[in-house]
N, C-alpha and C positions, 0 to 999 in steps of 0.2 A: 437327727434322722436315724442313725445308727442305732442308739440308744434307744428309739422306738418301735423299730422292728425289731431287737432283741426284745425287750416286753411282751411285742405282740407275739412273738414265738413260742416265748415261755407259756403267754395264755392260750396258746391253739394247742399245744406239745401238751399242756394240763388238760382240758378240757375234751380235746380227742387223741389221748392218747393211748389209745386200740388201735386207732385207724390212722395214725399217721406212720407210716415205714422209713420217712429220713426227714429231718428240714436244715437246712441252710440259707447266710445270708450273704448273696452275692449282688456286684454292679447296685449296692442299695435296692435289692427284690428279696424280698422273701420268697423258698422256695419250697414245696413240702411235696413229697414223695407218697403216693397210694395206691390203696389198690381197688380196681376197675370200682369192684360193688360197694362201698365207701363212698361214692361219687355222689348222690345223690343228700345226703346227708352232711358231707362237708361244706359240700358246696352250700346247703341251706344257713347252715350256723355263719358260714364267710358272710353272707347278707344279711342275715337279720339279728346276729349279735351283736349290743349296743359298742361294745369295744375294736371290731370288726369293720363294719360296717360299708365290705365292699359291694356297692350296688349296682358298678357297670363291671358289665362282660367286654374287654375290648376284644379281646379274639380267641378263637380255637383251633392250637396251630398241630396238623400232623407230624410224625416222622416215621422214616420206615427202614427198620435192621435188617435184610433179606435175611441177616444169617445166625441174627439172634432167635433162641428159642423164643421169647414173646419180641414178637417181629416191632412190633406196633408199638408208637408211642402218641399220645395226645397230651398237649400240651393249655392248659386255659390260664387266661393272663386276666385280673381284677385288676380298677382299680378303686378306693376309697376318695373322694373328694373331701369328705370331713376330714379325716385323718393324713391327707395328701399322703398316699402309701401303694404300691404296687404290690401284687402278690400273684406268682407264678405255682400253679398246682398242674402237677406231672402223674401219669399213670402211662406203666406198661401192659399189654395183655398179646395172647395168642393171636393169630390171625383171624379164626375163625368167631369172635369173641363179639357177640354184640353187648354197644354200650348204650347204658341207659342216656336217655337224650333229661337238657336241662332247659325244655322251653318251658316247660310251668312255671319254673323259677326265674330264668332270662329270657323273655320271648324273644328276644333279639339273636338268640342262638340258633333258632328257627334257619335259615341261612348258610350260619358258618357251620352248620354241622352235614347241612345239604354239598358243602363246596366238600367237605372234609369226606363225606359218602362218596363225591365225585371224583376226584381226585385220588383216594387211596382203596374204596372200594369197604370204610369200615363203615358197618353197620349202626344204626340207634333205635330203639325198643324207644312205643311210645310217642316217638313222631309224627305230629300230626303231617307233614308231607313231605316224603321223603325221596326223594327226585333228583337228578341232575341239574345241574343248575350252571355250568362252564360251558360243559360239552352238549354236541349236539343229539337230537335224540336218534336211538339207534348205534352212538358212538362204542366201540369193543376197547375193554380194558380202563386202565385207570393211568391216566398221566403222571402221576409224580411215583406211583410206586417204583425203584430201583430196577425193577426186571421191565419195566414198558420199553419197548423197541424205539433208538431213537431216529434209526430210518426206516422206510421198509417199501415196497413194489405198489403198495394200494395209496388212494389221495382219498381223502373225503370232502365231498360237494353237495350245495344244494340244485337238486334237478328239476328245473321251471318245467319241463315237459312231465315228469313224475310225480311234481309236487313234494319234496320226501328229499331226505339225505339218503346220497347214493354212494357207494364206494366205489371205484375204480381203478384199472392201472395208470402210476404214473406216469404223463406224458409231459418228454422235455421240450418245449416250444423254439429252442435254437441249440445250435451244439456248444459245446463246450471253448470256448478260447483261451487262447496260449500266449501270457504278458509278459514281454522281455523288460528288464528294469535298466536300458543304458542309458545313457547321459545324453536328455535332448540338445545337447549342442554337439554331440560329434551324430546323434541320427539313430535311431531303432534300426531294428534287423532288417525291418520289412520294408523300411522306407529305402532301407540301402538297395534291397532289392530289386526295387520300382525304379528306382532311377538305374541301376545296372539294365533292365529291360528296355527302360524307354530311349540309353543313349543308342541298344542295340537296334533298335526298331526304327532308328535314325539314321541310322547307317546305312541300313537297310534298305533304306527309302531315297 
């Protein structure tokens, strides 16, 4: 296995080597480092080279650096059924960076690149439909990026009177309760309590 993915490194490192900026072999994945505008062209040669030959797209995963100068990482994982081999292609770019989308080549990307728009807010050129696809429509910001707020004063609901997702202030439907952790055979606090009242109320009586 090892000894095949070094081969096929050597052929990818040969054949595109303009456009590849790092590759290594890790957990048995080939992994090869580029950059954004290179994407469309590597990714063709990963498919249709007979030595290659990776023809599924399993997924397109983000990541997000708040504090790296290119913020933004996408991650696309192949794999070859012929060749039984995985291959991990990585690119960094700016925030503001839209990437070319790869559904002509993987219409199956069609999707993960809508979840990957939904979720971290990066754009793709090209897409035939480019939408949310998690979230609701009308939904403010993007869930996974690092700075999305992970509490805050407003809920979002659907509103059967409005038709339409509605924002609103939180509302807590009971308050808050206070759990003592004693040993149920000597009695919680509260229960000691109740019977401190009820023998006084007995006495009483």
């Amino acid at each position: 296995m090892i000894e095949n993915l070094k081969n096929l490194e050597k052929l990818i490192s040969a054949e595109l080597s303009s456009r590849i900026l790092k590759s290594e072999i890790e957990n048995d994945e080939l992994i090869i480092e580029i950059n954004d505008n290179n994407l469309i062209e590597v990714v063709q040669f990963l498919k249709s080279n007979f030595q290659c030959k990776f023809r599924q797209l399993i997924d397109i995963a983000g990541v997000d650096y708040p504090d790296e100068e290119k913020r933004f990482k996408l991650v696309y994982l192949f794999l070859s059924h012929e060749k039984n081999t995985r291959i991990k292609l990585s690119m960094s770019f700016e925030t503001d960076k839209i990437i070319n989308s790869i559904t002509k080549i993987f219409p199956s990307a069609n999707w993960m690149e809508r979840e990957v728009f939904d979720m971290y807010g990066i754009k793709f050129k090209n897409h035939p439909d480019l939408r949310r696809i998690l979230t609701d429509y009308g939904f403010k910001g993007h869930p996974l990026r690092k700075d999305f707020p992970l509490t805050g004063f407003n809920e979002v609901r659907y509103s059967e009177k409005e038709k339409k997702v509605i924002y609103e202030p939180v509302k807590l439907e009971q308050n808050y309760r206070n759990f003592d952790f004693e040993s149920p055979w000597e009695g919680t606090n509260y229960l000691k309590e109740v019977n401190k009242e009820e023998k006084k109320n007995g006495k009483e009586n």
